[in-house]
C-alpha positions in Angstrom: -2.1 -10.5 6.9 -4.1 -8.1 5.5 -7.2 -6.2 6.8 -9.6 -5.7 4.1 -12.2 -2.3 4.7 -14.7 -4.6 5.8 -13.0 -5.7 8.3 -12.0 -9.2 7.5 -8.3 -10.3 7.8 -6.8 -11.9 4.5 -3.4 -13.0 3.7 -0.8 -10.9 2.4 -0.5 -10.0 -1.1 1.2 -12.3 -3.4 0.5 -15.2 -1.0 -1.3 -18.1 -1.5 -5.0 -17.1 -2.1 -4.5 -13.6 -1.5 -2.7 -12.8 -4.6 -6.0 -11.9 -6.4 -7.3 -9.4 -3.8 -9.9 -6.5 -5.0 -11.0 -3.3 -3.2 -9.4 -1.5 -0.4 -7.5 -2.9 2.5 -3.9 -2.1 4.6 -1.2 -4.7 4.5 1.8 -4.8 6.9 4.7 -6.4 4.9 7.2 -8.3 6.8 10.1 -5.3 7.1 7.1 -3.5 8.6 6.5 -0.9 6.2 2.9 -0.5 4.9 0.6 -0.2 2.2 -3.1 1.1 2.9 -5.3 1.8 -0.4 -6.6 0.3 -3.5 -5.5 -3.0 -4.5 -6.4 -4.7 -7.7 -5.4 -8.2 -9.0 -3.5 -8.4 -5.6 -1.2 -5.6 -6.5 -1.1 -1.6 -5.4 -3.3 0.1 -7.9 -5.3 3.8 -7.4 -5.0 5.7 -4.9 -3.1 4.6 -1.9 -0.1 5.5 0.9 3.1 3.4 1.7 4.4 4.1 4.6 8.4 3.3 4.7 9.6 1.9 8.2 11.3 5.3 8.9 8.1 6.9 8.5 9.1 8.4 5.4 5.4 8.1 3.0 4.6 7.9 -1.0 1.5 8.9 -1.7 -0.6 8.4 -4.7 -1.8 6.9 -7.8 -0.5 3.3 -8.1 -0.4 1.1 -10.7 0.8 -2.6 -11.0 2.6 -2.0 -7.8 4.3 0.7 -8.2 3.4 5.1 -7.8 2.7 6.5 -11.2 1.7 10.0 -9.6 2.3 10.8 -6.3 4.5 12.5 -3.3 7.2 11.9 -1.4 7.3 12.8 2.2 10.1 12.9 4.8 9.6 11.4 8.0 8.6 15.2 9.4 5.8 15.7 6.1 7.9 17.6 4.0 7.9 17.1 0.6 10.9 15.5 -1.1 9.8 14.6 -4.2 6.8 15.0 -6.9 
């Protein structure tokens, strides 16, 4: 499911009905890694943070899914990639 910023609970991304989602929201995928940003057309687009299930995060500009521009963190913040 996915919580949308205003509070309502929608499903996942790429599901059913959800796959044309708009705005900002957080979804937990099933691996339990995470997504919490921008979302357009049901995909990650602008600015948002995936967080990896190790902790590890990406952090950025997305577009159709996938970073553009962003950072790479380690699971202690430091930066591992540009």
């Amino acid at each position: 499911m996915m919580r949308m910023g205003d509070g309502r609970s929608r499903p996942r991304a790429g599901q059913g009905q959800g796959a044309g989602l708009h705005g900002q929201g957080t979804v937990t995928h099933p691996d339990g890694s995470t997504y919490t940003g921008e979302w357009k057309d049901g995909k990650h687009h602008g600015q948002g943070i995936y967080t990896h299930v190790d902790g590890s995060k990406d952090i950025g500009r997305y577009e159709n899914n996938v970073i553009s521009d962003g950072i790479e963190y380690d699971q202690d913040g430091n930066v591992i990639g540009t």
